[in-house]
KOLMARLO-320614 format. One record per residue (C-alpha): residue number from 0; residue in one letter; x, y, z. Coordinates in pm, whole numbers. Each point is the difference from the previous one (the first is absolute). Layout:
residues N
{num NUM	residuo A	X X	Y Y	Z Z} $
...
//
This chain:
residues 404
{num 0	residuo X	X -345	Y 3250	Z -1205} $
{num 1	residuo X	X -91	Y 57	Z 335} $
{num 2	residuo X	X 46	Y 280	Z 328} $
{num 3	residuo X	X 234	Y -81	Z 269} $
{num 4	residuo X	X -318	Y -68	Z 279} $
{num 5	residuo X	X -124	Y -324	Z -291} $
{num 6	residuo X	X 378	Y -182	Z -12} $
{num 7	residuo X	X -18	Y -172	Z 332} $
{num 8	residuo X	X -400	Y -160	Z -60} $
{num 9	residuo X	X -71	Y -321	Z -38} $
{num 10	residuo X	X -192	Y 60	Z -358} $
{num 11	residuo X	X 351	Y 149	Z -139} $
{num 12	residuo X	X 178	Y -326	Z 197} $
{num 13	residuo X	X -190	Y -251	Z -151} $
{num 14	residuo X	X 37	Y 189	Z -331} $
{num 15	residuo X	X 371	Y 49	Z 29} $
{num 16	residuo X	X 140	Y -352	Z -176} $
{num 17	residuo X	X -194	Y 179	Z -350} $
{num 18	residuo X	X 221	Y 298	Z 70} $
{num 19	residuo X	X 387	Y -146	Z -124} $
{num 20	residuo X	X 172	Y 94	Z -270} $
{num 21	residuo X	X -40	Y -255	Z -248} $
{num 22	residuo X	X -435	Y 42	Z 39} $
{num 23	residuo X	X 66	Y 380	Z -36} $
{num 24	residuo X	X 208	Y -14	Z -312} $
{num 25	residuo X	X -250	Y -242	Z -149} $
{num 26	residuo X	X -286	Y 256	Z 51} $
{num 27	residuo X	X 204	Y 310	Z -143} $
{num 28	residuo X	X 71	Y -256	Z -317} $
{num 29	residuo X	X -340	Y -98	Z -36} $
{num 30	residuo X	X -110	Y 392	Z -14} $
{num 31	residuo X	X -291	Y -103	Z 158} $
{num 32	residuo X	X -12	Y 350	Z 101} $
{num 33	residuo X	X 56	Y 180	Z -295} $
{num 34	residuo X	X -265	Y 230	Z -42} $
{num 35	residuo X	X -145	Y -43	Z 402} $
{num 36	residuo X	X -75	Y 301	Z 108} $
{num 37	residuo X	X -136	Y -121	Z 367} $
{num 38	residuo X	X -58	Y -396	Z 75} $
{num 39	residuo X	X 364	Y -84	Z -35} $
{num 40	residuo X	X 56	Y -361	Z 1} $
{num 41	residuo X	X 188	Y -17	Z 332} $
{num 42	residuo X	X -366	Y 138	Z 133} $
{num 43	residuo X	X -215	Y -201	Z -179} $
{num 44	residuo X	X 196	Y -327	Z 70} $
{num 45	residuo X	X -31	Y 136	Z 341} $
{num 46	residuo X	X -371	Y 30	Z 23} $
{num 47	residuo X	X -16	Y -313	Z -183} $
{num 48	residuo X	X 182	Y -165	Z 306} $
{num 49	residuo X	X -229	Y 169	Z 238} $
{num 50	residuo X	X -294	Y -79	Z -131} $
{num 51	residuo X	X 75	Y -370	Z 7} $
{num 52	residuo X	X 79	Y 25	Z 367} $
{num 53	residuo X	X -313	Y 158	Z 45} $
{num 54	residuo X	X -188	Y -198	Z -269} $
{num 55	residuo X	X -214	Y 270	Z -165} $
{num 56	residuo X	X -239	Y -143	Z -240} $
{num 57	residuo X	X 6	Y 234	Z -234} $
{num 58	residuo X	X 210	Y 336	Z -159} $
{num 59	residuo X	X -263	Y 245	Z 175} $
{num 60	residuo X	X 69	Y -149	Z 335} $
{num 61	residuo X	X 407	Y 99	Z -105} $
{num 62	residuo X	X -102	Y 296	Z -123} $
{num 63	residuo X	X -149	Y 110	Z 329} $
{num 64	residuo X	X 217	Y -168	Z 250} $
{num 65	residuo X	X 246	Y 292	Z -96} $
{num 66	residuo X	X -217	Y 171	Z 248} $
{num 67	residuo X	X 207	Y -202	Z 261} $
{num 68	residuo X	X 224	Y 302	Z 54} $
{num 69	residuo X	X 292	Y -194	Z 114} $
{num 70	residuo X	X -30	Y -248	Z -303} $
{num 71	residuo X	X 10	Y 371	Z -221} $
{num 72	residuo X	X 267	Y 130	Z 135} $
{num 73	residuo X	X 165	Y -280	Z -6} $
{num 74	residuo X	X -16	Y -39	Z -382} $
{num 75	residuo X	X 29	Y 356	Z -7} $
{num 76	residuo X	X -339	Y -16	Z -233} $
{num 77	residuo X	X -299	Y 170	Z 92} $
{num 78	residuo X	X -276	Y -147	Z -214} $
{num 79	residuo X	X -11	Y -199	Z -302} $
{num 80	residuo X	X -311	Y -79	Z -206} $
{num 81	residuo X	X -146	Y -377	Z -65} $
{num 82	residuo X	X 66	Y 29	Z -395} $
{num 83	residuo X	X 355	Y 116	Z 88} $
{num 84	residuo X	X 57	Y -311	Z 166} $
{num 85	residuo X	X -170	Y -196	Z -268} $
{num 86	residuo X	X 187	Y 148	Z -279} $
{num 87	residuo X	X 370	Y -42	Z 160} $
{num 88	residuo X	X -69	Y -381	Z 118} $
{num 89	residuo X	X -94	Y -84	Z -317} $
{num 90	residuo X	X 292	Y 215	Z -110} $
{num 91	residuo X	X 276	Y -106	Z 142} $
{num 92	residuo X	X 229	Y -277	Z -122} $
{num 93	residuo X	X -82	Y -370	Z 119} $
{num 94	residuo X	X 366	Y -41	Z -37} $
{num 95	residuo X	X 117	Y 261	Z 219} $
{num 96	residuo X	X -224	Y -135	Z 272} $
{num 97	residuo X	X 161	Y -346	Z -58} $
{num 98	residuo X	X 353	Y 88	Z 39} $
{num 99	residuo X	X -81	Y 169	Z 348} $
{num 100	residuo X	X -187	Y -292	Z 68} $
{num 101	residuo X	X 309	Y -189	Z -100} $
{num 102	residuo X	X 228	Y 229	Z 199} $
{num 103	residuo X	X -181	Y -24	Z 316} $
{num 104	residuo X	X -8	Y -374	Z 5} $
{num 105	residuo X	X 376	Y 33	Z -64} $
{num 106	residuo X	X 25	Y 192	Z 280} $
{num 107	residuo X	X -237	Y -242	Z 236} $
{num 108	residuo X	X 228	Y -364	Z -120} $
{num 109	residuo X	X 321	Y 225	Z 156} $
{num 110	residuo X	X -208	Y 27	Z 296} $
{num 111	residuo X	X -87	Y -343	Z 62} $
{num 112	residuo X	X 309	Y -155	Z -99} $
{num 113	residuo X	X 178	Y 220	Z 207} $
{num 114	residuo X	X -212	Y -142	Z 282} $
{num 115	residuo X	X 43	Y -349	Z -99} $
{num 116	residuo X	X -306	Y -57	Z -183} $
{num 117	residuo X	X 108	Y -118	Z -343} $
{num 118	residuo X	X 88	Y -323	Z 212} $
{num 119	residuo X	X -197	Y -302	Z -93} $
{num 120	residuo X	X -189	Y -121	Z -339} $
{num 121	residuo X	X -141	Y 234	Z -242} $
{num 122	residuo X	X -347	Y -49	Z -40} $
{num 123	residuo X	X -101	Y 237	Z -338} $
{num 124	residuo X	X -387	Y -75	Z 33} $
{num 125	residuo X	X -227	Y 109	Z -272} $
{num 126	residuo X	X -386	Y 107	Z -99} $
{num 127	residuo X	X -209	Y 265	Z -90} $
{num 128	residuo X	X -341	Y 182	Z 154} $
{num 129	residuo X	X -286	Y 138	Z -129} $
{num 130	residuo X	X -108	Y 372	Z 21} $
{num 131	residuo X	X -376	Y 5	Z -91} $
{num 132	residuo X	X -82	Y 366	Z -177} $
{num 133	residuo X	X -294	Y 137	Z -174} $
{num 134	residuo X	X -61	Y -151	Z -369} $
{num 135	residuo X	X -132	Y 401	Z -96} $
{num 136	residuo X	X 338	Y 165	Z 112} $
{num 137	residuo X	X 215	Y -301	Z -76} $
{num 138	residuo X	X -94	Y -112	Z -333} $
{num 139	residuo X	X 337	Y -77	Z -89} $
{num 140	residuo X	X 25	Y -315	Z 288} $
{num 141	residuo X	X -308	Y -93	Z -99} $
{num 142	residuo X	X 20	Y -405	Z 144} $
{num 143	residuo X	X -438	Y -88	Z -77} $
{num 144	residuo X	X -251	Y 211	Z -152} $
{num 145	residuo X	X -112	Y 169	Z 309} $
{num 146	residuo X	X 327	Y -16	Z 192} $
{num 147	residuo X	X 357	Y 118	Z 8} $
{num 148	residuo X	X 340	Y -86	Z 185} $
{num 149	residuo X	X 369	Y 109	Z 46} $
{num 150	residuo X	X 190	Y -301	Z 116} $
{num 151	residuo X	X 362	Y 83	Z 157} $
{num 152	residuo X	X 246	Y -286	Z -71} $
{num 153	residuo X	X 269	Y 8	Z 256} $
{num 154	residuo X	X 301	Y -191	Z 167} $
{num 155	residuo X	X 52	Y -1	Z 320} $
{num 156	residuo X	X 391	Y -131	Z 160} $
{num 157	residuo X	X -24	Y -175	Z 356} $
{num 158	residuo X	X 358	Y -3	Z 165} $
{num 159	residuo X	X 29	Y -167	Z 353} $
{num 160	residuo X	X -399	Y 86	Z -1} $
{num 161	residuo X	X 24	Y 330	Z -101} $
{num 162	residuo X	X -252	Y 102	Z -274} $
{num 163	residuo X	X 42	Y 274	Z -235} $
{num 164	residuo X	X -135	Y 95	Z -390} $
{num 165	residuo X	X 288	Y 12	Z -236} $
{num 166	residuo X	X -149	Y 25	Z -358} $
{num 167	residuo X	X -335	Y 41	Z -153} $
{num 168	residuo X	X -218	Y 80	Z -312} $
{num 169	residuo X	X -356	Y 99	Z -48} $
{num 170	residuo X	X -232	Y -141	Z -195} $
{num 171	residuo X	X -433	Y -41	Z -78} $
{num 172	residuo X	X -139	Y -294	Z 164} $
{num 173	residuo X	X -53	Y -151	Z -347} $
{num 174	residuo X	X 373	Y -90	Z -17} $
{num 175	residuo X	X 87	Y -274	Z 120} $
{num 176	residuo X	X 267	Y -53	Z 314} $
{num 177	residuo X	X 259	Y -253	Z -234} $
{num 178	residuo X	X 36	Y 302	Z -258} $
{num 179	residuo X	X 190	Y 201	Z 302} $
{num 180	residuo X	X 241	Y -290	Z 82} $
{num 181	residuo X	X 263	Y 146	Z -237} $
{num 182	residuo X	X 8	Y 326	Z 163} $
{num 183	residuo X	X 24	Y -151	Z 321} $
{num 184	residuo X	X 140	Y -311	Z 41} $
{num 185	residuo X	X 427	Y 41	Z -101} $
{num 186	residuo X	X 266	Y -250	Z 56} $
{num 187	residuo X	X 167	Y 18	Z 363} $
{num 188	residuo X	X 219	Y -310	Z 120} $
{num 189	residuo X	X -122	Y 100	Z 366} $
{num 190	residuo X	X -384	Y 23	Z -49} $
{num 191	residuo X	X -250	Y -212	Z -29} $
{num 192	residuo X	X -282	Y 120	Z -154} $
{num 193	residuo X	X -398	Y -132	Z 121} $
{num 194	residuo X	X -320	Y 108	Z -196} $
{num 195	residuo X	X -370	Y -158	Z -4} $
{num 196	residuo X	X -110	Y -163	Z -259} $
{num 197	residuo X	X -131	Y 312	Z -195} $
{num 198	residuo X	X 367	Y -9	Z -135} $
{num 199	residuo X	X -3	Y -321	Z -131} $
{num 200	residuo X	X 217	Y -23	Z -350} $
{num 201	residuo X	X 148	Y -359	Z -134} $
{num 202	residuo X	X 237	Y 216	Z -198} $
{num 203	residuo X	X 94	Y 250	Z 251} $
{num 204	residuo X	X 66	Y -313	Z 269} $
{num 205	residuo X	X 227	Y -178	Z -265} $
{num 206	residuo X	X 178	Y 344	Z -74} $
{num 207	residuo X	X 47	Y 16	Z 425} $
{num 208	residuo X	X 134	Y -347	Z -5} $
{num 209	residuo X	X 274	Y 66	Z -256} $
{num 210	residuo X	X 81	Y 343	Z 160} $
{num 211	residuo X	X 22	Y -174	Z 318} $
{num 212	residuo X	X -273	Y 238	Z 153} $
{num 213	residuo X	X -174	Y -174	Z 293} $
{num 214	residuo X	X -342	Y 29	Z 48} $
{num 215	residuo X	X -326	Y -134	Z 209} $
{num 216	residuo X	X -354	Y 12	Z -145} $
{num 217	residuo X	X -270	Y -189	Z 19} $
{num 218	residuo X	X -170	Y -183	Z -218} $
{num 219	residuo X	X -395	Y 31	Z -209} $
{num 220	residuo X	X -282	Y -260	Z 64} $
{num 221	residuo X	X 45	Y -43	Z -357} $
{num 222	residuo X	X 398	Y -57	Z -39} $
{num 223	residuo X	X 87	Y -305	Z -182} $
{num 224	residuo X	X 189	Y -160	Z 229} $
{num 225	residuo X	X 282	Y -326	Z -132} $
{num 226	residuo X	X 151	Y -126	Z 301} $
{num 227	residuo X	X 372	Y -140	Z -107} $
{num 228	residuo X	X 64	Y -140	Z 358} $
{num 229	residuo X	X -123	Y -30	Z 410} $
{num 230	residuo X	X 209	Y 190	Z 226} $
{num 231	residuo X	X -3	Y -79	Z 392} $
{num 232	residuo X	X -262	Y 235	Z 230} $
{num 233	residuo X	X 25	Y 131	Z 319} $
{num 234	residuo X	X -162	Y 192	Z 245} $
{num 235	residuo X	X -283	Y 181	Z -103} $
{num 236	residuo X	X 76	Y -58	Z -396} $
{num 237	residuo X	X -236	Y -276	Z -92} $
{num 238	residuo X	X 148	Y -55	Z -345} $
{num 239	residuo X	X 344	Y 97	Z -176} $
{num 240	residuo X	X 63	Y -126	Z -354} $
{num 241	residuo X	X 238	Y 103	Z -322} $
{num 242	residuo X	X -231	Y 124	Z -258} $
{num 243	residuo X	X -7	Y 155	Z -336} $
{num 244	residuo X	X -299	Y 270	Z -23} $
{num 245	residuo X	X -195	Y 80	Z -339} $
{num 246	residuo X	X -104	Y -228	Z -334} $
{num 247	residuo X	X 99	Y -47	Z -364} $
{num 248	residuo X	X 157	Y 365	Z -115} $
{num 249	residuo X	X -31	Y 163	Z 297} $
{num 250	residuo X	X 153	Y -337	Z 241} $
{num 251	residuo X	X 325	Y 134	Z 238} $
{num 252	residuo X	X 324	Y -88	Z -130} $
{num 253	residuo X	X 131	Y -3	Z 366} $
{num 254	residuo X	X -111	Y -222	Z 260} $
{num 255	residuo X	X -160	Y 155	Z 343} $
{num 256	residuo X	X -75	Y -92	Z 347} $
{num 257	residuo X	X -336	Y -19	Z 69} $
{num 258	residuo X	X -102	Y 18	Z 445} $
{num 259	residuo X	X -374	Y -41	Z 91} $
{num 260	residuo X	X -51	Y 163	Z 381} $
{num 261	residuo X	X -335	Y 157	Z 158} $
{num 262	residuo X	X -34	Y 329	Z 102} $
{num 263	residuo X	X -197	Y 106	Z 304} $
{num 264	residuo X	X -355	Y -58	Z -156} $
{num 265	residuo X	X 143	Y -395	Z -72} $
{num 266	residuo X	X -24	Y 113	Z -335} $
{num 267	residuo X	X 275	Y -177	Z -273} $
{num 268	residuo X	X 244	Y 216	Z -102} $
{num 269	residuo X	X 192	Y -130	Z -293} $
{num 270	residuo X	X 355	Y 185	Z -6} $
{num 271	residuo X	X 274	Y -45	Z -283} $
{num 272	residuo X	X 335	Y 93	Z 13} $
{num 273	residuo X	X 336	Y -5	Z -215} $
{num 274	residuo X	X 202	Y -14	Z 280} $
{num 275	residuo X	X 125	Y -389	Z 99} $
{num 276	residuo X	X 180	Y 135	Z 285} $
{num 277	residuo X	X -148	Y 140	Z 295} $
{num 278	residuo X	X -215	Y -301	Z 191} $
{num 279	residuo X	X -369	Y 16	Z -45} $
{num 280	residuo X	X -126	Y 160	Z 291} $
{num 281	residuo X	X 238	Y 321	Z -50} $
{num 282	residuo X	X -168	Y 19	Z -356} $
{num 283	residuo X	X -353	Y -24	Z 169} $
{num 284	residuo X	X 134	Y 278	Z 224} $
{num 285	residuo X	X 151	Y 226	Z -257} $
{num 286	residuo X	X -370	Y -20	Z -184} $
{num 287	residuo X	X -232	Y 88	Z 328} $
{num 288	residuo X	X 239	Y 338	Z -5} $
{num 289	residuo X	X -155	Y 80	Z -320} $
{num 290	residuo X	X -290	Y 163	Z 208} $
{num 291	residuo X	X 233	Y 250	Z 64} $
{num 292	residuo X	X -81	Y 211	Z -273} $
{num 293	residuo X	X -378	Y -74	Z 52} $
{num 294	residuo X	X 89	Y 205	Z 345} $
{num 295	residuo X	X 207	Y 246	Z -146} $
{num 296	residuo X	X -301	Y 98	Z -248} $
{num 297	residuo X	X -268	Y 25	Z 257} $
{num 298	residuo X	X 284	Y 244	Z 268} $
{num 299	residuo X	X -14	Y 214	Z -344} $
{num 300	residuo X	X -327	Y 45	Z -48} $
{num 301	residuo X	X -114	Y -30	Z 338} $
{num 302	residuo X	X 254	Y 299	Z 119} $
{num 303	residuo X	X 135	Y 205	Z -338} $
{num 304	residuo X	X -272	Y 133	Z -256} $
{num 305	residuo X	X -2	Y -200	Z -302} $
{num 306	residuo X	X -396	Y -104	Z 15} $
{num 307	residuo X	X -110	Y 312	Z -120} $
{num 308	residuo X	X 177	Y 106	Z -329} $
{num 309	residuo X	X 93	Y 384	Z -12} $
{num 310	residuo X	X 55	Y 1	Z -356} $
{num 311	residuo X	X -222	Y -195	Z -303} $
{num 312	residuo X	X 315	Y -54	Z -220} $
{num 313	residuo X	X 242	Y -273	Z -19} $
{num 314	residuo X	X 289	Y 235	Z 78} $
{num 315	residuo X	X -169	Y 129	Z 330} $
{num 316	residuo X	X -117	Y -314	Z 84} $
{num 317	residuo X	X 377	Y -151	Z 23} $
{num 318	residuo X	X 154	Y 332	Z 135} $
{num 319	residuo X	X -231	Y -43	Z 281} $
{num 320	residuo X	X 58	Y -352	Z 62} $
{num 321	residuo X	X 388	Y 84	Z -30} $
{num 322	residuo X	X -38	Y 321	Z 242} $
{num 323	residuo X	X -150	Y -252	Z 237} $
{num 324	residuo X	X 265	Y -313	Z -7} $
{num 325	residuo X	X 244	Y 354	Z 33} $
{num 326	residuo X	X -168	Y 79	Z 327} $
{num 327	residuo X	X -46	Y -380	Z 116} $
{num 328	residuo X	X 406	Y -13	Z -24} $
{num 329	residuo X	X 42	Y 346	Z 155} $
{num 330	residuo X	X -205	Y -195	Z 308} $
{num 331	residuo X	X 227	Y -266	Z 24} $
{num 332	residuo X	X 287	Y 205	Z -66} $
{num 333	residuo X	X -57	Y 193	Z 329} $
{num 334	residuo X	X -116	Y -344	Z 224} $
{num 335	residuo X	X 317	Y -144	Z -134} $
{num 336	residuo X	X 215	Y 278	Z 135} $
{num 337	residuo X	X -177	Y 70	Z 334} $
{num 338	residuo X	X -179	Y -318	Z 118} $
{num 339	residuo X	X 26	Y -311	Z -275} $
{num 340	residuo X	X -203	Y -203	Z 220} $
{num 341	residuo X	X -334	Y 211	Z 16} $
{num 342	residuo X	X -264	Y -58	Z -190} $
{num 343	residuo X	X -2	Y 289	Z -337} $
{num 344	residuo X	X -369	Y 53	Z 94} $
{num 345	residuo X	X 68	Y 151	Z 358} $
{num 346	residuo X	X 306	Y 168	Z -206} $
{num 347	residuo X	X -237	Y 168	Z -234} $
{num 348	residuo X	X -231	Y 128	Z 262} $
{num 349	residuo X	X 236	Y 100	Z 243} $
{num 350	residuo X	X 114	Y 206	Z -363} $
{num 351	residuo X	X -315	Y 134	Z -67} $
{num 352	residuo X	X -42	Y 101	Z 350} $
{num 353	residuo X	X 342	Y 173	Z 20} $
{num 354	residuo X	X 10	Y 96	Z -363} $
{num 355	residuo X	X 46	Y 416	Z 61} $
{num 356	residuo X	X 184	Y -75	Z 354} $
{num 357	residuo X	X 375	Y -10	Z 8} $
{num 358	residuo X	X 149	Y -320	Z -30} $
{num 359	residuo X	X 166	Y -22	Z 277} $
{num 360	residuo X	X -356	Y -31	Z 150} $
{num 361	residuo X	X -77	Y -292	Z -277} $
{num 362	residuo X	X 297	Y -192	Z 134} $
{num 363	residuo X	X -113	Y 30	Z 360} $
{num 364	residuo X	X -350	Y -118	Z -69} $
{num 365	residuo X	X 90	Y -263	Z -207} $
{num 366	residuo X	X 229	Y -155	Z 276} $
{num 367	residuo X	X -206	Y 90	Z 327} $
{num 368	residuo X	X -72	Y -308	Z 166} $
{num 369	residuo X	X -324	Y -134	Z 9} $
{num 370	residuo X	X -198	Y 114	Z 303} $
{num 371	residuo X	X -50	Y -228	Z 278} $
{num 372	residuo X	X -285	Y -251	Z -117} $
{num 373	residuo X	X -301	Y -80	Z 174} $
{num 374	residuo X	X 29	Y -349	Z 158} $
{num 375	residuo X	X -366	Y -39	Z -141} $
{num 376	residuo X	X -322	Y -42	Z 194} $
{num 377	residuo X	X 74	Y -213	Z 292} $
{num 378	residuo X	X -202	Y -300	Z 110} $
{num 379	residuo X	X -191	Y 45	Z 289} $
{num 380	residuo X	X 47	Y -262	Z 260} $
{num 381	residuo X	X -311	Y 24	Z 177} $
{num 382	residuo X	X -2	Y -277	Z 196} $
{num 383	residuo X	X 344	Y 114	Z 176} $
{num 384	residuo X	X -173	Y 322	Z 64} $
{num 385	residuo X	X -277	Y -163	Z 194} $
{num 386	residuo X	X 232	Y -195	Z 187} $
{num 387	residuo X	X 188	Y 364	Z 105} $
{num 388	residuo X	X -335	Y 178	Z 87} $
{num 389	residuo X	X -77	Y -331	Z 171} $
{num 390	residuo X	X 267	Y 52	Z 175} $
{num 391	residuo X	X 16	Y 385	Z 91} $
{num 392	residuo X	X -345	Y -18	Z 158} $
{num 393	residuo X	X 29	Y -306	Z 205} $
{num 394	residuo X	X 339	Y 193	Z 147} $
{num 395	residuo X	X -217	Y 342	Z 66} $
{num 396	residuo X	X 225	Y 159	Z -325} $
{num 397	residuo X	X -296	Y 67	Z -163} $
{num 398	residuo X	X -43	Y 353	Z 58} $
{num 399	residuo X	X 90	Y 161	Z -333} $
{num 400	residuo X	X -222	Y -233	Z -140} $
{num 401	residuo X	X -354	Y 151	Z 146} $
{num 402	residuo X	X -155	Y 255	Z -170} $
{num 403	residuo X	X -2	Y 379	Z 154} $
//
């Protein structure tokens, strides 16, 4: 796949977790590359990853950063064509990009349990984000007459603080976020699961209360709301009651705990609960984390290329958005191994900037100390400078201070 001067780079590093055996048998059983004749898929998943890191907006701007010589040489590939590119993302299997996906987050929970990280409660947070597109090329996620959307459902773990995506599906804006929670949202004794009120289901909440699924949400202006008894407040919870949630058919079979709190705006937040355990101020805590995920969307669009759509059909669209959570986890994959504590964005630019370098040089960079910083502008104290000249001249030191 590559020469012996592109093995020791940081670009075939960072790509190295994609290159085991069971991703590699997965490929040659998918025969995704029956019938290639030149963008193999260990290139194209390649570029893919590249061009996220670099955050090309489109498949010309791929197309030509194969100028980069280094980049070209790396992938052994010295041009490709936009419609090339087109026609294998839209090609390739959505399936085979999940189970690397899949692999690779495998490969990340061995990392940070091995460094102690799985310590702590599980936090699965969930939500979803918009992609606005073009109604004319994306008549398919058409969400109003003169507008479309993609909307990527996803759920996110926290462990001990530590945030990363663990499943997702893709959807049009039109659908709404409660007809995801079944792909999502699975039974695990050590997890509790916390969701806005998008995802707001009577059925789904009694079918979490049998399971024994614990879960925080909060709760719609328009909830009918029976309280069955007043539970004692404290702290910064200005109201905690058993209630049952919903009317006539649709009226919860289990009861709930119902906290009222205010969030930084002294807004009231209304937050409801299944779990009668934890006290109430770890419940208000476990529901602030869900911004989390509001984070984690923004690092992704902010720093990986998912704004701009390289492909108009539903199967490019999520083999992007795949190819990017891929490269996201390659990221933290390679902070987690070499610095945990750094921030991922000075991990991905001190990547981009070392990309075709060796990695020993990567490494270096990434833990060179921070230069020596500048003590800032410093106040001048002019009245103990007077006092000195004051002094100097009335002593005949004055000298230096007379102009030549």
């Amino acid at each position: 796949m590559h020469g012996k001067d592109t093995t020791n780079t940081t670009f075939f590093k960072l790509l190295e977790p994609l290159n085991n055996g069971r991703i590699q048998k997965e490929i040659r059983e998918s025969e995704v590359d029956k019938y290639t004749k030149k963008l193999f898929f260990w290139k194209f998943n390649s570029l893919f990853v590249y061009s996220m890191l670099q955050q090309t907006s489109s498949l010309r701007e791929t197309s030509i950063a194969l100028n980069n010589e280094h980049l070209s040489q790396e992938l052994n590939l010295k041009s490709i064509s936009p419609s090339q590119l087109s026609r294998r993302l839209r090609m390739i299997p959505k399936e085979l990009l999940q189970f690397i996906y899949s692999d690779v987050l495998g490969q990340l929970q061995q990392v940070m349990v091995s460094q102690g990280k799985d310590k702590g409660l599980n936090l699965s947070i969930v939500d979803s984000s918009v992609i606005s597109c073009a109604v004319g090329k994306f008549p398919w996620a058409r969400f109003r007459k003169t507008k479309s959307g993609v909307k990527i459902h996803l759920k996110i773990q926290l462990h001990d603080g530590e945030a990363f995506p663990v499943d997702n599906t893709v959807t049009t804006q039109k659908d709404a976020d409660r007809t995801q929670m079944d792909q999502l949202i699975e039974y695990d004794p050590d997890t509790i699961y916390v969701f806005d009120r998008a995802y707001i289901d009577f059925k789904k909440f009694d079918q979490y209360c049998s399971e024994e699924l614990l879960f925080v949400t909060r709760t719609k202006d328009n909830t009918v709301v029976t309280v069955e008894e007043e539970l004692p407040a404290e702290g910064e919870i200005t109201k905690h009651q058993k209630v049952t949630l919903g009317k006539g058919p649709n009226k919860m079979e289990h009861q709930m705990r119902l906290l009222e709190t205010l969030d930084s705006e002294d807004n009231v937040i209304t937050i409801v609960t299944n779990d009668f355990d934890r006290d109430v101020e770890e419940i208000a805590e476990i529901y602030r984390r869900r911004w989390q995920i509001e984070i984690f969307f923004k690092w992704i669009k902010q720093h990986l290329e998912i704004k701009h759509l390289y492909g108009n059909s539903p199967q490019a669209v999520e083999n992007q958005i795949l190819i990017a959570l891929i490269t996201y986890c390659l990221l933290l994959l390679a902070r987690y191994k070499f610095k945990p504590k750094e921030k991922l964005l000075k991990v991905k630019r001190i990547v981009i900037a070392c990309l075709f370098e060796s990695f020993k040089s990567f490494v270096r960079k990434l833990n060179k100390p921070p230069a020596k910083t500048s003590k800032g502008r410093r106040r001048i104290e002019h009245e103990r400078e007077y006092r000195e000249i004051e002094r100097q001249v009335m002593s005949g030191e004055a000298d230096h201070l007379l102009m030549v």
